[in-house]
mmCIF entry with sequence, helices, sheets and N, C-alpha, C, O atoms, coordinates in Angstrom:
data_MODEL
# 
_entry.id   MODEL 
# 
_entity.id                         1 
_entity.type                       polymer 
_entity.pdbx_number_of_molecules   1 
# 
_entity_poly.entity_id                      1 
_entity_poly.type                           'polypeptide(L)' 
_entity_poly.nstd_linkage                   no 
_entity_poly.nstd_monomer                   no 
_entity_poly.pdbx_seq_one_letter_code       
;(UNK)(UNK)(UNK)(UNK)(UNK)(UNK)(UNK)(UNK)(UNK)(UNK)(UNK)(UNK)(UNK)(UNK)(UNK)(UNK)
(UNK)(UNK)(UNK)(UNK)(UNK)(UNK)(UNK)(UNK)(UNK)(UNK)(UNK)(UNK)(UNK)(UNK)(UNK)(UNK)
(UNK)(UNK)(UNK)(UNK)(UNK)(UNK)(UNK)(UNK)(UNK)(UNK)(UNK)(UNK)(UNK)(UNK)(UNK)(UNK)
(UNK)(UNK)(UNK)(UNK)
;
_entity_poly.pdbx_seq_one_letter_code_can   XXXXXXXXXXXXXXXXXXXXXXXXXXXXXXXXXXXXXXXXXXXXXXXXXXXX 
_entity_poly.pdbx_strand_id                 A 
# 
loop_
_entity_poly_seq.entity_id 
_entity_poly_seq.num 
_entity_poly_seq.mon_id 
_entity_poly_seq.hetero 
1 1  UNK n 
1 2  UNK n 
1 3  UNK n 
1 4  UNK n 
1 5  UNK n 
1 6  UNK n 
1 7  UNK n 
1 8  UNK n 
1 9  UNK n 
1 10 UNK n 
1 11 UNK n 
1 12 UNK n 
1 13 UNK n 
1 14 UNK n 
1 15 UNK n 
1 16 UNK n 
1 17 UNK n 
1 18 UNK n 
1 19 UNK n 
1 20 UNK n 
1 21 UNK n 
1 22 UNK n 
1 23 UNK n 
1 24 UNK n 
1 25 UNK n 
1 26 UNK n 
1 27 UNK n 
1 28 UNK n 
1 29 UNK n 
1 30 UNK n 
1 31 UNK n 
1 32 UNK n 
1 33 UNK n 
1 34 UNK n 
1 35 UNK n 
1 36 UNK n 
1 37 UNK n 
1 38 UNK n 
1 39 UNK n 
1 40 UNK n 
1 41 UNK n 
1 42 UNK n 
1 43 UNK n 
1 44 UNK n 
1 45 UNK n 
1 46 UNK n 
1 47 UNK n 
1 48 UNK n 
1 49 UNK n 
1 50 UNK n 
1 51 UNK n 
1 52 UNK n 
# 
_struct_asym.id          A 
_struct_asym.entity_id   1 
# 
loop_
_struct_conf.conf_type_id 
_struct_conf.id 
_struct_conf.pdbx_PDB_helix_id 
_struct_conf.beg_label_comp_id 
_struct_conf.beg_label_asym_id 
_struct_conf.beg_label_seq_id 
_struct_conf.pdbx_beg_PDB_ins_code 
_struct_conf.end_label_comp_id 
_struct_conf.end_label_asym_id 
_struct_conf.end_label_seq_id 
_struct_conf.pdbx_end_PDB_ins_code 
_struct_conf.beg_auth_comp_id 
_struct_conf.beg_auth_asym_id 
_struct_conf.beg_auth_seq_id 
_struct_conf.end_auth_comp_id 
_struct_conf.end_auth_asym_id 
_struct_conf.end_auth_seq_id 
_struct_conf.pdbx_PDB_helix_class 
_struct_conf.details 
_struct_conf.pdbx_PDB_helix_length 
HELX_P HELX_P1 AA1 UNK A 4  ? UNK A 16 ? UNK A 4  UNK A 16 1 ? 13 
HELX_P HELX_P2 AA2 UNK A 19 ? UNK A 51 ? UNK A 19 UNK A 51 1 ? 33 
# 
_struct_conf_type.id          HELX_P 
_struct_conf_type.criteria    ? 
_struct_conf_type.reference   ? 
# 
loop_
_atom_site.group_PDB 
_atom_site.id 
_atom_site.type_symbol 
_atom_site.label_atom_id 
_atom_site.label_alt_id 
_atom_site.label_comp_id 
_atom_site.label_asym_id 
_atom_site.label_entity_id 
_atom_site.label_seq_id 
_atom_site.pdbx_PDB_ins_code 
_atom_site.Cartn_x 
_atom_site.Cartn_y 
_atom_site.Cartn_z 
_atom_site.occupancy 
_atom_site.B_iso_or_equiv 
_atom_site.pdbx_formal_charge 
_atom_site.auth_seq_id 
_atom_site.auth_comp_id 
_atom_site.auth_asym_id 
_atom_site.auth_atom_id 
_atom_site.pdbx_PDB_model_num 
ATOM 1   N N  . UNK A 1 1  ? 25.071 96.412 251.693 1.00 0.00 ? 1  UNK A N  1 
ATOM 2   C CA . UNK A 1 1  ? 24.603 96.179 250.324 1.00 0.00 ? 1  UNK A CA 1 
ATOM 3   C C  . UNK A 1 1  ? 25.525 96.872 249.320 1.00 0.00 ? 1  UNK A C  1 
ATOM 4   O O  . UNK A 1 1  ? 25.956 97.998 249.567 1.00 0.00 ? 1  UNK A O  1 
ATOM 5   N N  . UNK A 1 2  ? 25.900 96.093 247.965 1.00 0.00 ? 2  UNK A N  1 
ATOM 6   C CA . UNK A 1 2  ? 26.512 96.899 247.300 1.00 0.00 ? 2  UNK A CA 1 
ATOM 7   C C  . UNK A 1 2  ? 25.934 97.660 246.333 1.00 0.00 ? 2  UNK A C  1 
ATOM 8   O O  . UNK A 1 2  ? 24.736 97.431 246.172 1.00 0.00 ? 2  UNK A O  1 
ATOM 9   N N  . UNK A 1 3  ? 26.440 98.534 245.606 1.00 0.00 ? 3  UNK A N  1 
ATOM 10  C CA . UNK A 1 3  ? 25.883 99.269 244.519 1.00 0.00 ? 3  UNK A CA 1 
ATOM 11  C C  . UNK A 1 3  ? 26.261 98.795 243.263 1.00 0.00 ? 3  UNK A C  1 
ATOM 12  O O  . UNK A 1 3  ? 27.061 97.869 243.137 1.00 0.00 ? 3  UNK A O  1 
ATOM 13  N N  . UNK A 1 4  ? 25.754 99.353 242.356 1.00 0.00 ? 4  UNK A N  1 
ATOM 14  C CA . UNK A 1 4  ? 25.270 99.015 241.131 1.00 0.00 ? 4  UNK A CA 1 
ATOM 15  C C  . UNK A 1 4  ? 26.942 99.038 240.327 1.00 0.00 ? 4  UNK A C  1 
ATOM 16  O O  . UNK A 1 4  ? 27.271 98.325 239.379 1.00 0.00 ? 4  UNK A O  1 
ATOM 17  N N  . UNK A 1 5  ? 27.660 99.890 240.908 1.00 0.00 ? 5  UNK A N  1 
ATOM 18  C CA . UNK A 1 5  ? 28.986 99.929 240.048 1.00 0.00 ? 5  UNK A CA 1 
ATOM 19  C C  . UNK A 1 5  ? 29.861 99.193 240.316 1.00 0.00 ? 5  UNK A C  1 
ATOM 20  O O  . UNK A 1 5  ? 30.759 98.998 239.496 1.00 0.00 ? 5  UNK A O  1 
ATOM 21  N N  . UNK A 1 6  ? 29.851 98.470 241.740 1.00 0.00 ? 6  UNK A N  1 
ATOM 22  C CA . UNK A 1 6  ? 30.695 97.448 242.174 1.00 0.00 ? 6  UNK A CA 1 
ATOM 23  C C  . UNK A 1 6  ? 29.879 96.225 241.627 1.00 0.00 ? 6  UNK A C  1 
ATOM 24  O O  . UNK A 1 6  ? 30.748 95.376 241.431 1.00 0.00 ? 6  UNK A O  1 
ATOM 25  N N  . UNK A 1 7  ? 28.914 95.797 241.349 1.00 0.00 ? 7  UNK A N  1 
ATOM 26  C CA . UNK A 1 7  ? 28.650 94.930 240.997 1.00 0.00 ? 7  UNK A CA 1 
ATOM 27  C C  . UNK A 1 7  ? 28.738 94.446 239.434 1.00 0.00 ? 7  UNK A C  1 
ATOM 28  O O  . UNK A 1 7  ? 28.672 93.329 238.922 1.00 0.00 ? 7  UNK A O  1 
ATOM 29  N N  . UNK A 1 8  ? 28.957 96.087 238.759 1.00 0.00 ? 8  UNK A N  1 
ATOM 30  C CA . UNK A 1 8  ? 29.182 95.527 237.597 1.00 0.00 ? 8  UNK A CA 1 
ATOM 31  C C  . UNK A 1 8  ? 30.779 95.314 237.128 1.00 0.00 ? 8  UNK A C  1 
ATOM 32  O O  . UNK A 1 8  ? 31.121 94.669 236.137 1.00 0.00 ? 8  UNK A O  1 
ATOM 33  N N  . UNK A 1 9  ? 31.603 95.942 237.981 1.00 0.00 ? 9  UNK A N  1 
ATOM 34  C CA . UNK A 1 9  ? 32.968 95.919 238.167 1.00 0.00 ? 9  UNK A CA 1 
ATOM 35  C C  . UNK A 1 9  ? 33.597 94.348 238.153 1.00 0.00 ? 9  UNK A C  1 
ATOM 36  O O  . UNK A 1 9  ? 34.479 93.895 237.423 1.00 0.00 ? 9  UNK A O  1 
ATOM 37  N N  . UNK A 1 10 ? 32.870 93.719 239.162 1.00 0.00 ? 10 UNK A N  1 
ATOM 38  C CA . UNK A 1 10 ? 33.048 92.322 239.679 1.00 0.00 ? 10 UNK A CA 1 
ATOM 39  C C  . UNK A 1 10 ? 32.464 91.617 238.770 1.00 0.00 ? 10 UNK A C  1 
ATOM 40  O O  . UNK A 1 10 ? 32.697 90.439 239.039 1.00 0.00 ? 10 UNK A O  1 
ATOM 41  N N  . UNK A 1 11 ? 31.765 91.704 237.742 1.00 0.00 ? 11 UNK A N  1 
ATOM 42  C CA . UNK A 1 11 ? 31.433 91.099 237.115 1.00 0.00 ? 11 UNK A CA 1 
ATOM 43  C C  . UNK A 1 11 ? 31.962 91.565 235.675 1.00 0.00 ? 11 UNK A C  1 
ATOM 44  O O  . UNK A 1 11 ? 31.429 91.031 234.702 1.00 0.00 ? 11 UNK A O  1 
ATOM 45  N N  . UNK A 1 12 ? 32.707 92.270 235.515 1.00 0.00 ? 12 UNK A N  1 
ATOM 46  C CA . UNK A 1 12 ? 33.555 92.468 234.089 1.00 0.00 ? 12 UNK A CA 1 
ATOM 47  C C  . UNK A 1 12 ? 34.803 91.732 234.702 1.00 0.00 ? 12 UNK A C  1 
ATOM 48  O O  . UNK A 1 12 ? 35.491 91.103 233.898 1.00 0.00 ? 12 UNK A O  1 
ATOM 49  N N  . UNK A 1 13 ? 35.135 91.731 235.862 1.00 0.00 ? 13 UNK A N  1 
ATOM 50  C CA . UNK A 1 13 ? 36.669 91.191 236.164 1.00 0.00 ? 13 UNK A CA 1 
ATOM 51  C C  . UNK A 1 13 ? 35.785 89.624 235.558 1.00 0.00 ? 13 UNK A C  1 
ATOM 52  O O  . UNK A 1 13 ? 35.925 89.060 234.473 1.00 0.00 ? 13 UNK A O  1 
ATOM 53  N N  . UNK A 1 14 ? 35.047 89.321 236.512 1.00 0.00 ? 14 UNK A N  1 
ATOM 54  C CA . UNK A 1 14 ? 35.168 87.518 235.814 1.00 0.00 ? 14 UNK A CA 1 
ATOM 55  C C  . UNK A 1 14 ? 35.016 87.439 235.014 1.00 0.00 ? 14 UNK A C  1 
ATOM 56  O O  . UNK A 1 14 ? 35.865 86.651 234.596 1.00 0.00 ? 14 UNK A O  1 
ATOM 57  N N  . UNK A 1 15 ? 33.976 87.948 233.702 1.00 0.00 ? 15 UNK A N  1 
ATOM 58  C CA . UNK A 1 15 ? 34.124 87.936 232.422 1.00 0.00 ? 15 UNK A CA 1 
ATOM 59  C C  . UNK A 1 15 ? 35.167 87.879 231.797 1.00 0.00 ? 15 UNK A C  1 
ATOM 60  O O  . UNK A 1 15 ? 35.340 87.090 230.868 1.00 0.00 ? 15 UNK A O  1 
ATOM 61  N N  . UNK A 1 16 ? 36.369 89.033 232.367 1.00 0.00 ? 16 UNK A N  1 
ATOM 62  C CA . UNK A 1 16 ? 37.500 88.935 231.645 1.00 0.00 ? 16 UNK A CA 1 
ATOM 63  C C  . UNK A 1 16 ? 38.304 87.941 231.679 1.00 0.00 ? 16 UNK A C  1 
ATOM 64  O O  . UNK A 1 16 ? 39.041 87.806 230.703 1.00 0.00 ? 16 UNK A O  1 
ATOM 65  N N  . UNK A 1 17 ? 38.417 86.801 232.982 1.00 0.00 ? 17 UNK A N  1 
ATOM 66  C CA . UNK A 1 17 ? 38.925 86.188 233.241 1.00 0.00 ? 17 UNK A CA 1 
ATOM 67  C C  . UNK A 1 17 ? 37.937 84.914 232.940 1.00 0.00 ? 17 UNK A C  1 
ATOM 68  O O  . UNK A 1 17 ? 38.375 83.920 233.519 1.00 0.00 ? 17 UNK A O  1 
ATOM 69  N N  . UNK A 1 18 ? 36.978 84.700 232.355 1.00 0.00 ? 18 UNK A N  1 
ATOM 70  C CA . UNK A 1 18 ? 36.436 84.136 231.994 1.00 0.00 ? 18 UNK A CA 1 
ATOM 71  C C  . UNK A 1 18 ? 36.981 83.700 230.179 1.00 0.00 ? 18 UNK A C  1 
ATOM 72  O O  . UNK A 1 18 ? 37.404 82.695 229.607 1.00 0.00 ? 18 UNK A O  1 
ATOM 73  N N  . UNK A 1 19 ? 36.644 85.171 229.791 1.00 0.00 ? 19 UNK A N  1 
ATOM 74  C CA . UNK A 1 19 ? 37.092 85.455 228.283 1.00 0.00 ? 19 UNK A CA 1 
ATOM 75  C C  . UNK A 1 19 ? 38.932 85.088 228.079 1.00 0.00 ? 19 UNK A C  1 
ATOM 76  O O  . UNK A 1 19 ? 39.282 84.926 226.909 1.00 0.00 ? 19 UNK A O  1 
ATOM 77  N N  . UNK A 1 20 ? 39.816 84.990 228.951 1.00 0.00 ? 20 UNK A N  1 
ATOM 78  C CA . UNK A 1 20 ? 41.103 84.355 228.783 1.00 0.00 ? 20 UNK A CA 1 
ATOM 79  C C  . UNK A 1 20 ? 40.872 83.258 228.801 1.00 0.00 ? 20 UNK A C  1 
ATOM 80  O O  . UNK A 1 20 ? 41.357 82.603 227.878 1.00 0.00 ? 20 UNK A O  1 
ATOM 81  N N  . UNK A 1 21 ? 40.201 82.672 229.632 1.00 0.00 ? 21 UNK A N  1 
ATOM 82  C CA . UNK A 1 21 ? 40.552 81.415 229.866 1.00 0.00 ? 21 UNK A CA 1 
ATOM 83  C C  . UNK A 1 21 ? 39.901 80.531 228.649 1.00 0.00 ? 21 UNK A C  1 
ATOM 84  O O  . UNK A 1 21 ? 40.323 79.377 228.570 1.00 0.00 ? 21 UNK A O  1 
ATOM 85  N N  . UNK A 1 22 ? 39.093 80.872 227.861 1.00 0.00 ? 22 UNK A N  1 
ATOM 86  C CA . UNK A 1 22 ? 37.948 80.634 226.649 1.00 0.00 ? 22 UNK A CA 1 
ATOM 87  C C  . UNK A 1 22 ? 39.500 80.733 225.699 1.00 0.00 ? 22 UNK A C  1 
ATOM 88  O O  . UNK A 1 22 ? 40.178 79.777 225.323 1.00 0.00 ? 22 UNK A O  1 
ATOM 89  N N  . UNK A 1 23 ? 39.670 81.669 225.558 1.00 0.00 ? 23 UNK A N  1 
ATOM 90  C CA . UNK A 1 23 ? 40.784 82.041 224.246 1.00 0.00 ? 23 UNK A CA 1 
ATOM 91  C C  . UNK A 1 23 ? 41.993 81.161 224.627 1.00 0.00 ? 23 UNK A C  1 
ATOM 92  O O  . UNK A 1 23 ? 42.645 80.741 223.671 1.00 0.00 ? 23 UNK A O  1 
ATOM 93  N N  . UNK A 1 24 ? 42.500 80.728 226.167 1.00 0.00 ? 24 UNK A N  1 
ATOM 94  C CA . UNK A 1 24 ? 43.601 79.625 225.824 1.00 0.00 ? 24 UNK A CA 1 
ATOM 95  C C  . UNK A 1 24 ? 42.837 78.821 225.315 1.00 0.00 ? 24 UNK A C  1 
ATOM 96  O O  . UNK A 1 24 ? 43.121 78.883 224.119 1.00 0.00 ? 24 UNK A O  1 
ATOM 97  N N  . UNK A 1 25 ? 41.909 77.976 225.460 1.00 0.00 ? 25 UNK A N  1 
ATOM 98  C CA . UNK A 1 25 ? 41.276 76.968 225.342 1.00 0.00 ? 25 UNK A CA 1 
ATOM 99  C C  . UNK A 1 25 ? 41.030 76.720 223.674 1.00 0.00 ? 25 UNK A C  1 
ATOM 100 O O  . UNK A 1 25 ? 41.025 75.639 223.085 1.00 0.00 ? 25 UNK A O  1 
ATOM 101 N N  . UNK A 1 26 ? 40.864 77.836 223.215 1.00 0.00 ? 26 UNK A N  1 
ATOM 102 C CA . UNK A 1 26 ? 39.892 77.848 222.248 1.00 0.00 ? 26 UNK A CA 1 
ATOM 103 C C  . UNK A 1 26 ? 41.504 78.270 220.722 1.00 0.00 ? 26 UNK A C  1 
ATOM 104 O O  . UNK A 1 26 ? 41.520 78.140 219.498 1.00 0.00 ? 26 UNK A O  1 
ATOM 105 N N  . UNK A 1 27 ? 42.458 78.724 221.649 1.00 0.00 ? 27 UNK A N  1 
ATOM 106 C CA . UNK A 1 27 ? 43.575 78.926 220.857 1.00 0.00 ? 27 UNK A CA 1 
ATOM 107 C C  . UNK A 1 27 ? 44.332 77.027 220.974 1.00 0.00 ? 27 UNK A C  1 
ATOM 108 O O  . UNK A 1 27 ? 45.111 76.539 220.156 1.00 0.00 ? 27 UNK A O  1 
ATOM 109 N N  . UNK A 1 28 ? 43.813 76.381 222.139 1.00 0.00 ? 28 UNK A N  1 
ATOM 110 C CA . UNK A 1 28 ? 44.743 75.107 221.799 1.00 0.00 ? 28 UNK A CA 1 
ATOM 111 C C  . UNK A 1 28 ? 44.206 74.269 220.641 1.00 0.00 ? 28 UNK A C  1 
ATOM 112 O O  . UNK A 1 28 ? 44.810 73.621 219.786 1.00 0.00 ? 28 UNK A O  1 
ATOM 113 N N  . UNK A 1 29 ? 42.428 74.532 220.929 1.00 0.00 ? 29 UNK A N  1 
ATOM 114 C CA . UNK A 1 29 ? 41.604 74.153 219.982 1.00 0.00 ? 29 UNK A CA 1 
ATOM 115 C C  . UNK A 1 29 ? 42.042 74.870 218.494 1.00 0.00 ? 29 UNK A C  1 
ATOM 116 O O  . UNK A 1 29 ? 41.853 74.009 217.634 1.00 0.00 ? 29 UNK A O  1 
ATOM 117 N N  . UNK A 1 30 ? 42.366 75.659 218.102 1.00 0.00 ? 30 UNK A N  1 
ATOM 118 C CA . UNK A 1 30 ? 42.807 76.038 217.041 1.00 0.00 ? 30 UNK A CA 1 
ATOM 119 C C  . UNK A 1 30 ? 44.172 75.177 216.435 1.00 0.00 ? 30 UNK A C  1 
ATOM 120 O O  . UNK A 1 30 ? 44.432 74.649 215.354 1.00 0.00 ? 30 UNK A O  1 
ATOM 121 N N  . UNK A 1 31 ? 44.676 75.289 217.349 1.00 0.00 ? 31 UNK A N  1 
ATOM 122 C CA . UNK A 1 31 ? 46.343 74.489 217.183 1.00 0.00 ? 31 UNK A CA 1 
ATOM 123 C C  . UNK A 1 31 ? 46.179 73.143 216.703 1.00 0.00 ? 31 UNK A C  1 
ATOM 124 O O  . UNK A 1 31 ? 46.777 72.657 215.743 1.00 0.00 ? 31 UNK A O  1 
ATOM 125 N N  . UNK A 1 32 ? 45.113 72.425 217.622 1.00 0.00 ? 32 UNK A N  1 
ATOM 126 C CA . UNK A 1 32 ? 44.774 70.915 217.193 1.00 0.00 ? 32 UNK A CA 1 
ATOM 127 C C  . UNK A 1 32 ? 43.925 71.009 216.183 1.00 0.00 ? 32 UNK A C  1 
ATOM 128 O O  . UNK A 1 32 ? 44.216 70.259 215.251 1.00 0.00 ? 32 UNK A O  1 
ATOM 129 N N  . UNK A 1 33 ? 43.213 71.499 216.068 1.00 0.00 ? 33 UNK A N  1 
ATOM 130 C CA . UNK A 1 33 ? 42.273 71.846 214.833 1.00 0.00 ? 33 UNK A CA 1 
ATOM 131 C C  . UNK A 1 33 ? 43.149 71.738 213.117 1.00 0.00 ? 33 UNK A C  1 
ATOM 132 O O  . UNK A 1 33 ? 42.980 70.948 212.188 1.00 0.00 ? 33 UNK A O  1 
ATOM 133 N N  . UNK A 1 34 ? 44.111 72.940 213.287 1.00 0.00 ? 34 UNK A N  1 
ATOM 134 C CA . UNK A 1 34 ? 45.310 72.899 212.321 1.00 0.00 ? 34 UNK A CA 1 
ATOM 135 C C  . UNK A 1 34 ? 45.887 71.629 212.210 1.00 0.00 ? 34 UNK A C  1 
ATOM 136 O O  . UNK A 1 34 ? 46.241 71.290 211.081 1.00 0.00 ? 34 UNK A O  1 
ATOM 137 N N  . UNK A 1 35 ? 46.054 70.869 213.125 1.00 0.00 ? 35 UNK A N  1 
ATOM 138 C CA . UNK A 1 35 ? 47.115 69.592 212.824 1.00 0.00 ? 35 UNK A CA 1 
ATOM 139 C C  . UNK A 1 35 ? 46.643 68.381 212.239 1.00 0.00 ? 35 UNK A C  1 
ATOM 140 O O  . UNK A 1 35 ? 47.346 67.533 211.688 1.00 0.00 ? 35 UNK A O  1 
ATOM 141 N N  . UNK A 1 36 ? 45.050 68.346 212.438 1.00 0.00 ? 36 UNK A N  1 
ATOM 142 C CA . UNK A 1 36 ? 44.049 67.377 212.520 1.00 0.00 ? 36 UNK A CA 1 
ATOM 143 C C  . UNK A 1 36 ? 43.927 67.915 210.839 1.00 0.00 ? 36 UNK A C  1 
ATOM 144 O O  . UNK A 1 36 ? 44.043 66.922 210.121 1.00 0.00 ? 36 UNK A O  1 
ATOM 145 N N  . UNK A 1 37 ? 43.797 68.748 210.299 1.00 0.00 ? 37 UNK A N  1 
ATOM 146 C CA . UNK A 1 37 ? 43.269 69.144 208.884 1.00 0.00 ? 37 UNK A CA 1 
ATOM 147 C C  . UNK A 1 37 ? 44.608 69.002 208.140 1.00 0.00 ? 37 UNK A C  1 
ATOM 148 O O  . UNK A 1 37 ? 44.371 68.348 207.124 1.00 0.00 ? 37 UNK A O  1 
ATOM 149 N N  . UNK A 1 38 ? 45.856 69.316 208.199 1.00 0.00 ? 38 UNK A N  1 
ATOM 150 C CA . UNK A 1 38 ? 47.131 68.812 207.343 1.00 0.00 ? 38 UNK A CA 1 
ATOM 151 C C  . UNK A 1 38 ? 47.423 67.490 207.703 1.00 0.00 ? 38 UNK A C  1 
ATOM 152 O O  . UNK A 1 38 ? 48.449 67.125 207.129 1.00 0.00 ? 38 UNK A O  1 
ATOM 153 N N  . UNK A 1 39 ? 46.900 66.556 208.480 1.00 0.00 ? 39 UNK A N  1 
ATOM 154 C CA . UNK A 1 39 ? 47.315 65.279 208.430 1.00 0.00 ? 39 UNK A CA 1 
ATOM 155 C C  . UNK A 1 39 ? 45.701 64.548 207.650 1.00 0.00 ? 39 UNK A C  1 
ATOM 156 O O  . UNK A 1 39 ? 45.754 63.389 207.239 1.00 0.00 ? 39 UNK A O  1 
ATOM 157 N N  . UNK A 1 40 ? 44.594 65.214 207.548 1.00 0.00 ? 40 UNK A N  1 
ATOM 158 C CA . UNK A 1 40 ? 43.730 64.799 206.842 1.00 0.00 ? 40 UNK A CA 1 
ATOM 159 C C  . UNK A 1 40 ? 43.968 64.672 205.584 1.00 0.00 ? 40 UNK A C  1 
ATOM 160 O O  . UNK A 1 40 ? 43.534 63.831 204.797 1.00 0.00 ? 40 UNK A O  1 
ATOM 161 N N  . UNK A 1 41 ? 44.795 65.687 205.389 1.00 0.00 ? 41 UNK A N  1 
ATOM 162 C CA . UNK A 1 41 ? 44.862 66.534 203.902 1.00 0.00 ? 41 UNK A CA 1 
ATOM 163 C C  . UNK A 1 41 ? 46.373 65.782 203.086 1.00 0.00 ? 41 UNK A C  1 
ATOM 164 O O  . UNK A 1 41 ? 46.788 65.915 201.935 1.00 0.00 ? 41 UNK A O  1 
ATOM 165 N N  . UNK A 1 42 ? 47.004 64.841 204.459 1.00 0.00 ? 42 UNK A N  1 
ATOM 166 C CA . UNK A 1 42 ? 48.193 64.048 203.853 1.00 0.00 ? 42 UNK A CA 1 
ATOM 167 C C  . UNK A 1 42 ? 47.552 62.757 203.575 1.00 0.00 ? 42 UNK A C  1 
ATOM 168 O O  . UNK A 1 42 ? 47.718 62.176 202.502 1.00 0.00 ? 42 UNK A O  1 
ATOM 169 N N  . UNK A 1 43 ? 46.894 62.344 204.434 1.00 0.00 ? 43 UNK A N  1 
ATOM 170 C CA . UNK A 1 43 ? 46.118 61.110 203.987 1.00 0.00 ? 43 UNK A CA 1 
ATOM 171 C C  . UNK A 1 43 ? 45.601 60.974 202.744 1.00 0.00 ? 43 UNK A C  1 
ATOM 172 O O  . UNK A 1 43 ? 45.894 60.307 201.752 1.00 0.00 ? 43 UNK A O  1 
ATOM 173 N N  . UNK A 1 44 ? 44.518 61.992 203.113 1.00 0.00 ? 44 UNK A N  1 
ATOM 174 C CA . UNK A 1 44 ? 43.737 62.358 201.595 1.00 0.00 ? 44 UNK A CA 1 
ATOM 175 C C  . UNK A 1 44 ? 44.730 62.182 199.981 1.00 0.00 ? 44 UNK A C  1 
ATOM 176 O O  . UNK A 1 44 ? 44.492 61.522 198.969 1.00 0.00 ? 44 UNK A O  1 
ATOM 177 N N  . UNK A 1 45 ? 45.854 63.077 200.334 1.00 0.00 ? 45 UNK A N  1 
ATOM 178 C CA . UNK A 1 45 ? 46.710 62.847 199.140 1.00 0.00 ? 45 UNK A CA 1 
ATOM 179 C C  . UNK A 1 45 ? 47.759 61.576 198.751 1.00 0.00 ? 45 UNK A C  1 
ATOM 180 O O  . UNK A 1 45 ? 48.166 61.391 197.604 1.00 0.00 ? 45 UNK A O  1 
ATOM 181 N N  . UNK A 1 46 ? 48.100 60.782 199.844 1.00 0.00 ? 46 UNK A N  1 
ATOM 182 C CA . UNK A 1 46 ? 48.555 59.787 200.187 1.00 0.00 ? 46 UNK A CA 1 
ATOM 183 C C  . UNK A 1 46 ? 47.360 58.514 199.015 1.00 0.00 ? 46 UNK A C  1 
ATOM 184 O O  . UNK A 1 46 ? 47.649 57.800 198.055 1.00 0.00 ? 46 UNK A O  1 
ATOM 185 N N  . UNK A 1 47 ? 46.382 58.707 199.559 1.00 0.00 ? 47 UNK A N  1 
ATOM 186 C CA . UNK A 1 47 ? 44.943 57.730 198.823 1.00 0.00 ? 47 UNK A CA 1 
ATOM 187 C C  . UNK A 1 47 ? 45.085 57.887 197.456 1.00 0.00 ? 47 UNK A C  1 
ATOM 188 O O  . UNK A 1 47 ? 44.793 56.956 196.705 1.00 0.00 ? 47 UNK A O  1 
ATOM 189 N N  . UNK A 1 48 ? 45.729 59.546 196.796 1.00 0.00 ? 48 UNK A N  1 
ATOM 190 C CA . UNK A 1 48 ? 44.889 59.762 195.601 1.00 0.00 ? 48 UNK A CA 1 
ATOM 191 C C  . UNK A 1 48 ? 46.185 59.063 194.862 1.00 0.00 ? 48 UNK A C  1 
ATOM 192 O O  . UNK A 1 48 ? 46.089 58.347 193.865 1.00 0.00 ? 48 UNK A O  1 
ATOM 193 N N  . UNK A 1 49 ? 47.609 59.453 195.640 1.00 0.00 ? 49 UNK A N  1 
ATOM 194 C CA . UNK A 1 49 ? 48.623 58.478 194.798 1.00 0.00 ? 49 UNK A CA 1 
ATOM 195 C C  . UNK A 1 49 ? 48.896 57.365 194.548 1.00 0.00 ? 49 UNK A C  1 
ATOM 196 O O  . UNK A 1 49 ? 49.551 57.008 193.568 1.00 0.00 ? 49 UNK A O  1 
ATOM 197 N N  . UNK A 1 50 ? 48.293 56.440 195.655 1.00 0.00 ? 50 UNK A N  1 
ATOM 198 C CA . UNK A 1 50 ? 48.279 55.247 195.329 1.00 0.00 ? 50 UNK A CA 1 
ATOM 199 C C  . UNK A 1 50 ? 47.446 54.526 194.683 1.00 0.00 ? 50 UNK A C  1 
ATOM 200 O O  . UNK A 1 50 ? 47.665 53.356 194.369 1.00 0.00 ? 50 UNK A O  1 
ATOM 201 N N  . UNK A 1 51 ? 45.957 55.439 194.313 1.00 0.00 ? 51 UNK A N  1 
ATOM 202 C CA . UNK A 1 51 ? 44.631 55.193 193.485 1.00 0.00 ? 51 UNK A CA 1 
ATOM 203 C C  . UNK A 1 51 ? 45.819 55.275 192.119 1.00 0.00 ? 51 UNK A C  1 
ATOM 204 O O  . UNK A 1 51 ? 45.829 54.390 191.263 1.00 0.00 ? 51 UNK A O  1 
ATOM 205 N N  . UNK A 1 52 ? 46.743 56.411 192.078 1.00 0.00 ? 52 UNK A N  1 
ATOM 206 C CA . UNK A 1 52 ? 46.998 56.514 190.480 1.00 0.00 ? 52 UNK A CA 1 
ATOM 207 C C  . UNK A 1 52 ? 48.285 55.844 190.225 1.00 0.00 ? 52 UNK A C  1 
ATOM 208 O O  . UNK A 1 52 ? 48.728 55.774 189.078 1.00 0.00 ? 52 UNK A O  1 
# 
């Protein structure tokens, strides 16, 4: 049986490796996020010049 400190040991390692793998994910999501909002934001201005 294990004890209480190995179990919480083993369970901060996967967290941590849990918590990387969240932050690539969540950093590509940022990246596409950014690209998706300046090509909104060209459109958007693209519309307002040809409205005027």
């Amino acid at each position: 049986m294990e004890s209480n400190t190995d179990n919480a040991q083993n369970r901060m390692a996967q967290e941590s490796i849990r918590t990387k793998k969240v932050a690539k994910n969540s950093g590509m999501c940022k990246y596409y996020s950014t690209i998706l909002l300046l090509l909104i934001i060209l459109i958007f201005l693209i519309i307002q010049y040809i409205k005027s």
